[in-house]
LUMZA-746248 format. One record per residue (C-alpha): chain; residue in three letters; x negated, y negated, z negated; residue number from 1. Coordinates in pm, whole numbers, always signed. Layout:
N
('A' 'ALA' (X Y Z) NUM)
...
//
This chain:
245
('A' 'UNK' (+2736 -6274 +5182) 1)
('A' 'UNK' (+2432 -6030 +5168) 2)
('A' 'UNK' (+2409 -6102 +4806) 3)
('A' 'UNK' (+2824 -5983 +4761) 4)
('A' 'UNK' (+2724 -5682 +5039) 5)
('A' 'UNK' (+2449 -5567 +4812) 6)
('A' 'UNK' (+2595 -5560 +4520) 7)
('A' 'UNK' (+2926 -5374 +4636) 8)
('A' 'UNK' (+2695 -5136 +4770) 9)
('A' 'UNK' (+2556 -5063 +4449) 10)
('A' 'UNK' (+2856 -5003 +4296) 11)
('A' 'UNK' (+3056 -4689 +4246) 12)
('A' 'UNK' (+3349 -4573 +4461) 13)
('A' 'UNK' (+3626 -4661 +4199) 14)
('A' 'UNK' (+3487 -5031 +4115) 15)
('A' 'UNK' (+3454 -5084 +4484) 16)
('A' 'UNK' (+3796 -4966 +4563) 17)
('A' 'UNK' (+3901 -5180 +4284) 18)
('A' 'UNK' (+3786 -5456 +4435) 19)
('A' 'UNK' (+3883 -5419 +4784) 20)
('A' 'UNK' (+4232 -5383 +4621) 21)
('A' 'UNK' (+4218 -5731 +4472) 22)
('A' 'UNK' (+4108 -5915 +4726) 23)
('A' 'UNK' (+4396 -5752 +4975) 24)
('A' 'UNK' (+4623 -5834 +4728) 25)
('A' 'UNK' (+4470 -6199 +4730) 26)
('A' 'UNK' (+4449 -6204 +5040) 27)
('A' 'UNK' (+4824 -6067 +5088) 28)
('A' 'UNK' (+4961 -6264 +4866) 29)
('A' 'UNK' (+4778 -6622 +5022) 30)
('A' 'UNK' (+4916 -6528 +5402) 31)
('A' 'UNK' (+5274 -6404 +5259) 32)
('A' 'UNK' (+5332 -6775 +5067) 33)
('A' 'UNK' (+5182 -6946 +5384) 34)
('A' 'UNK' (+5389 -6746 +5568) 35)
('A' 'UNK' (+5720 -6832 +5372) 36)
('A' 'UNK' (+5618 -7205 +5381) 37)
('A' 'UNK' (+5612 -7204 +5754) 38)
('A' 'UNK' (+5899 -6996 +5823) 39)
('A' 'UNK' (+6151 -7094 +5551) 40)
('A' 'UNK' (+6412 -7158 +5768) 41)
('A' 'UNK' (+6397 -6742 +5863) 42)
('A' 'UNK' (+6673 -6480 +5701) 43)
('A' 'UNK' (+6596 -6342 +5381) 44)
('A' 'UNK' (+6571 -6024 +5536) 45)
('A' 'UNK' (+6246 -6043 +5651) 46)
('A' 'UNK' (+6083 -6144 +5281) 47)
('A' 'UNK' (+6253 -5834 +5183) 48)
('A' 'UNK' (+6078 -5615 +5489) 49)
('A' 'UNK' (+5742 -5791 +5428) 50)
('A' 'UNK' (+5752 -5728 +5047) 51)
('A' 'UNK' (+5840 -5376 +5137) 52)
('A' 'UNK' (+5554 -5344 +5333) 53)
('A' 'UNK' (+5372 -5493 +5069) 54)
('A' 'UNK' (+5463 -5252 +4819) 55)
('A' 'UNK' (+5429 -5003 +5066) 56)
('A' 'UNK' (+5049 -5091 +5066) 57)
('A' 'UNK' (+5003 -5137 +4778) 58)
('A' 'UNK' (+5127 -4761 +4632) 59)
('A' 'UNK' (+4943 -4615 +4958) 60)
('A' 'UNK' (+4643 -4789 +4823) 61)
('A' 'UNK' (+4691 -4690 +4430) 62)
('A' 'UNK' (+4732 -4304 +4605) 63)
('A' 'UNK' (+4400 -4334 +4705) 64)
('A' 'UNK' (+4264 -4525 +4450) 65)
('A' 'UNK' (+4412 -4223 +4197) 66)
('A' 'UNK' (+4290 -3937 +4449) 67)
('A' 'UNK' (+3957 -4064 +4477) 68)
('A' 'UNK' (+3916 -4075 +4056) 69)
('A' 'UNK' (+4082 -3757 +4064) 70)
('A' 'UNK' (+3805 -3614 +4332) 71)
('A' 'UNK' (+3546 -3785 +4055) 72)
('A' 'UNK' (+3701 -3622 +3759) 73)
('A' 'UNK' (+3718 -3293 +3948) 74)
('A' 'UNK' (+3336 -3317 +4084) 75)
('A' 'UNK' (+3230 -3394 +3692) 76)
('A' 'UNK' (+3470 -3111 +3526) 77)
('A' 'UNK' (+3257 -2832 +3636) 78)
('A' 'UNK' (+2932 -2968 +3452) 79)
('A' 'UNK' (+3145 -3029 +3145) 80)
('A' 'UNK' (+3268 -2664 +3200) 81)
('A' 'UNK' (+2963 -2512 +3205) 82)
('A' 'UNK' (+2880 -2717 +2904) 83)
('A' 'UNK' (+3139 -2586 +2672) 84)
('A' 'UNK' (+3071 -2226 +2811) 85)
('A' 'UNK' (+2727 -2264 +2724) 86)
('A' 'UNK' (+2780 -2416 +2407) 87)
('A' 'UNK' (+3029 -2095 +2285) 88)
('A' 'UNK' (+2783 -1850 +2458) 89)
('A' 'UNK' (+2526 -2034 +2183) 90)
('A' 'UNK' (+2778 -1978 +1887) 91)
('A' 'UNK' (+2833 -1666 +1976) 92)
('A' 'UNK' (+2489 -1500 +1968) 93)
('A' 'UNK' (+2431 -1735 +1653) 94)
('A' 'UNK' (+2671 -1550 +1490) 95)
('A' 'UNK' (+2603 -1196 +1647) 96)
('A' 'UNK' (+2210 -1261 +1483) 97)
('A' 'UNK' (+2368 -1361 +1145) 98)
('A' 'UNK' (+2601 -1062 +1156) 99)
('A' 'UNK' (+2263 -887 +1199) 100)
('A' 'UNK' (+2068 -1009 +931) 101)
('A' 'UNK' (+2370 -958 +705) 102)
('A' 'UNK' (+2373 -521 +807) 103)
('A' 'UNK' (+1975 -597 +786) 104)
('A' 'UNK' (+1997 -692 +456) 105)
('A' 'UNK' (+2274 -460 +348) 106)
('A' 'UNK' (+2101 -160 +446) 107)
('A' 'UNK' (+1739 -308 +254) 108)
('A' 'UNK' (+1926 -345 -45) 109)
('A' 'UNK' (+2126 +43 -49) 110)
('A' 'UNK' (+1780 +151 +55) 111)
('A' 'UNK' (+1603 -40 -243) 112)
('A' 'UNK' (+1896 +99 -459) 113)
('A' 'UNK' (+1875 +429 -378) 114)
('A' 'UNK' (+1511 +421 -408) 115)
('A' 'UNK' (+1540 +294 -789) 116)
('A' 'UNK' (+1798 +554 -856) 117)
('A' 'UNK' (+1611 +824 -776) 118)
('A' 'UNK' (+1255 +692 -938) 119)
('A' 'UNK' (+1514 +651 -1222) 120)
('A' 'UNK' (+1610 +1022 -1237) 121)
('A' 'UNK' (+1270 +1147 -1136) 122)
('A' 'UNK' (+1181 +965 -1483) 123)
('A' 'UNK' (+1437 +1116 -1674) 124)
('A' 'UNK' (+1361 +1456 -1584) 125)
('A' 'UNK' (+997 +1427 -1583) 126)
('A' 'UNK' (+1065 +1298 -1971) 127)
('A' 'UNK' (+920 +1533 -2205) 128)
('A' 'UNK' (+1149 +1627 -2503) 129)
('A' 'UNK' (+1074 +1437 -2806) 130)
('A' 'UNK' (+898 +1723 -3049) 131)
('A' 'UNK' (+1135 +1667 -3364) 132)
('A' 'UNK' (+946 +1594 -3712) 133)
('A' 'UNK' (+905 +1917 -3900) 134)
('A' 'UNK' (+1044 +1856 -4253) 135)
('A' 'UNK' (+811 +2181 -4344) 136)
('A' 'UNK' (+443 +2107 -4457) 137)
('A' 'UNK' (+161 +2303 -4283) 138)
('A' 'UNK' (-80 +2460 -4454) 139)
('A' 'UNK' (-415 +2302 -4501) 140)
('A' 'UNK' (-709 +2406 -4228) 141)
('A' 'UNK' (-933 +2653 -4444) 142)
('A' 'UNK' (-1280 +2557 -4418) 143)
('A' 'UNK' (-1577 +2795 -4457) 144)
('A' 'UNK' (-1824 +2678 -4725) 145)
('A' 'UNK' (-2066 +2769 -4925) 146)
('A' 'UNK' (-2295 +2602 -5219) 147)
('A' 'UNK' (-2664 +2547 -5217) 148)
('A' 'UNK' (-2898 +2439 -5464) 149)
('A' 'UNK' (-3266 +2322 -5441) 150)
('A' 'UNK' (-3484 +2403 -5774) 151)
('A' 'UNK' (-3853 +2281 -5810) 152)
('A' 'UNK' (-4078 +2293 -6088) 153)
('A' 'UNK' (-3801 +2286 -6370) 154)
('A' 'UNK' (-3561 +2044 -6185) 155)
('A' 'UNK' (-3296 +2034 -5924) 156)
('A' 'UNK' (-3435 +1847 -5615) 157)
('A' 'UNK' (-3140 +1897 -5456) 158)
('A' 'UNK' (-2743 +2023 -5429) 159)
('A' 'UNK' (-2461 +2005 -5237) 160)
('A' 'UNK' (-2128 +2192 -5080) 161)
('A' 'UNK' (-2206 +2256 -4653) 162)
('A' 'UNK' (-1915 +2375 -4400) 163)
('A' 'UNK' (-2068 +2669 -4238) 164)
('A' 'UNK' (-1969 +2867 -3912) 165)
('A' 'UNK' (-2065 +3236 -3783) 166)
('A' 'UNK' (-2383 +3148 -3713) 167)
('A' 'UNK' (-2472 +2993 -4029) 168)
('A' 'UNK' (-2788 +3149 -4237) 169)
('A' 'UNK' (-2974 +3053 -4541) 170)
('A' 'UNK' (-3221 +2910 -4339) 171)
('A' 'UNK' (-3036 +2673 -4163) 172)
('A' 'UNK' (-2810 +2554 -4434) 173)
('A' 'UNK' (-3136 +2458 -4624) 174)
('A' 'UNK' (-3225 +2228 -4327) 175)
('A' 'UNK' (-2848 +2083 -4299) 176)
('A' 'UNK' (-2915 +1956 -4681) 177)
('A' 'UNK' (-3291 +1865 -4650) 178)
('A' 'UNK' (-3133 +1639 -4333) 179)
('A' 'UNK' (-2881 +1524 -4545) 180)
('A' 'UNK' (-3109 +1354 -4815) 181)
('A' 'UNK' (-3434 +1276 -4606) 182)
('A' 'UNK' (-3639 +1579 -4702) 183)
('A' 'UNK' (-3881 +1740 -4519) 184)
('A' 'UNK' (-3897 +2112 -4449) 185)
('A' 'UNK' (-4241 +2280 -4393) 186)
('A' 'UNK' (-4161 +2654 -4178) 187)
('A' 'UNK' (-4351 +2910 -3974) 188)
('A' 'UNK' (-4288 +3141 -3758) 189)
('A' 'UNK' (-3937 +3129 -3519) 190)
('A' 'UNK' (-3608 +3257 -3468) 191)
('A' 'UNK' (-3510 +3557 -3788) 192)
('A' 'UNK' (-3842 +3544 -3879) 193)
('A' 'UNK' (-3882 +3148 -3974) 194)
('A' 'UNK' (-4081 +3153 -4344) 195)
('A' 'UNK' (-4073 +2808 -4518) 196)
('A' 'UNK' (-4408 +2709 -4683) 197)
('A' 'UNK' (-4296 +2408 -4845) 198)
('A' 'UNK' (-3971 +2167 -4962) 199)
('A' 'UNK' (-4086 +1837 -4982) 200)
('A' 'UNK' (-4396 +1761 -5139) 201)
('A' 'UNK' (-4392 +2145 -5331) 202)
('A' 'UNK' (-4563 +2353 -5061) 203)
('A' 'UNK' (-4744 +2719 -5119) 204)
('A' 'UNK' (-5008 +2804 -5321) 205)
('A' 'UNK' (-5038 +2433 -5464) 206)
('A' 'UNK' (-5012 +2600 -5805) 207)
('A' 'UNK' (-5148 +2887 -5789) 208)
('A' 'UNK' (-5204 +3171 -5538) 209)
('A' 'UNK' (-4894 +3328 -5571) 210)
('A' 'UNK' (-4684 +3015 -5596) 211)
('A' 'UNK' (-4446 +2925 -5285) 212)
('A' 'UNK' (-4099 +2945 -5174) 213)
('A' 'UNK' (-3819 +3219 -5256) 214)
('A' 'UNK' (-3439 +3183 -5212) 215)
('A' 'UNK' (-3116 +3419 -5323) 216)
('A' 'UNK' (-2807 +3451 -5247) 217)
('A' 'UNK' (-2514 +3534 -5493) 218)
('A' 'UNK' (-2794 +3562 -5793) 219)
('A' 'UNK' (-2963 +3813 -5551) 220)
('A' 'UNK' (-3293 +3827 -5302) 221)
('A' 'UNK' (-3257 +3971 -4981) 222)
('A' 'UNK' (-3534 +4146 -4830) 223)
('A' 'UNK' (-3514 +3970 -4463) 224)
('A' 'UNK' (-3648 +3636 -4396) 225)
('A' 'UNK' (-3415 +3326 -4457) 226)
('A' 'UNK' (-3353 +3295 -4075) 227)
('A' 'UNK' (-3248 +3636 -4044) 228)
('A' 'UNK' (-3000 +3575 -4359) 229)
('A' 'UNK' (-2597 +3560 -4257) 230)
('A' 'UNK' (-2342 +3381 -4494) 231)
('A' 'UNK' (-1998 +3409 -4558) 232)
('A' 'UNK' (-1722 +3166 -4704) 233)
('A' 'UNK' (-1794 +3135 -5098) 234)
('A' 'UNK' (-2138 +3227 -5088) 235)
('A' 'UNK' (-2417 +3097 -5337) 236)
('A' 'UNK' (-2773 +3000 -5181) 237)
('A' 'UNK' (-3065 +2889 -5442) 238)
('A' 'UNK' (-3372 +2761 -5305) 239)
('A' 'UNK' (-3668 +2804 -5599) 240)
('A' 'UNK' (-3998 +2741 -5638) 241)
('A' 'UNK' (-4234 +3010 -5808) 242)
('A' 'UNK' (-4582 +2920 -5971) 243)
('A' 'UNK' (-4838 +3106 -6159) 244)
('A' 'UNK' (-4942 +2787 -6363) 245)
//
């Protein structure tokens, strides 16, 4: 019995009503056929009454039985409320924080267009016209030059063209040639005054006292020193040597 008593009080409500049920109804059903096989010389009537009664028991017992689940179902409907509130509460901020990200990412992506469209036309204008070809030939840079020729002891040493420049003399286009072909220059003195003593290996008064350096220019001699001589564009320079052998 302690063993039956246990267990039923382990059980839930509804089982244990359940079973409470069936054993009344056993037990019901055991005293009501005794009863009819002591007393079946007694009117109908009173089969009728007890069966009544029965039933009577019976319903008053599924009524409870049904009230009782119902008091369950009722006691577990709020946590299954909450539940589904919860759960659309959860789908709805999911979709508020998509919704989000979508404007997010909408307004990025005008942003990032507008951006490009006006690095675009910042590009366009800052485009410098395209100069067009001119079909007409230009006329060719005119260079100042002048020739210069280096004369030793009956030969040419050296000759040449030279660009020259405002500042150009007949002293230093004599040491732009000399340069030019490895020659050495012997001067004295500085500045407009510079007086060169020798041209390679001819220097002054090797041959002679009187011998030594003279230049012209244009088939004439200048009376100023070479450094102190100014050229022009088309001008002739001639270096000579003069000796008294």
């Amino acid at each position: 019995m302690k063993k039956i008593i246990n267990l039923l009080s382990k059980m839930d409500k509804t089982k244990r009503i359940v079973i409470l049920f069936i054993t009344i109804s056993f037990v019901s059903i055991i005293g009501i056929s005794c009863y009819r096989s002591i007393n079946k010389n007694q009117p109908v009537e009173q089969d009728i009454v007890i069966n009544d009664s029965y039933k009577d028991e019976s319903i008053n017992n599924d009524d409870s039985s049904q009230e009782e689940v119902k008091k369950d179902t009722e006691k577990k409907d709020p946590d299954q409320e909450k539940q589904v509130i919860e759960k659309e509460n959860n789908s709805q901020t999911q979709k508020k924080t998509e919704n989000k990200k979508q404007n997010n990412n909408d307004v990025k992506t005008s942003h990032s267009q507008e951006v490009n469209k006006k690095n675009e036309t910042n590009k366009e204008e800052n485009k410098e016209p395209q100069e067009k070809p001119d079909n007409q030939t230009k006329p060719p840079v005119v260079v100042d030059s002048i020739q210069i020729k280096v004369e030793g002891m009956g030969q040419t040493m050296m000759s040449g063209k030279l660009e020259i420049d405002e500042n150009s003399t007949a002293l230093s286009v004599l040491k732009t040639l000399a340069s030019n072909n490895n020659v050495r220059i012997l001067t004295s003195g500085f500045g407009s005054m510079t007086y060169v003593r020798g041209i390679g290996d001819l220097v002054e008064k090797e041959h002679g006292n009187g011998s030594g350096w003279m230049y012209k220019v244009n088939g004439t001699s200048p009376n100023i020193a070479a450094g102190g001589c100014s050229l022009k564009n088309g001008d002739s320079v001639v270096w000579y040597y003069v000796y008294s052998d």
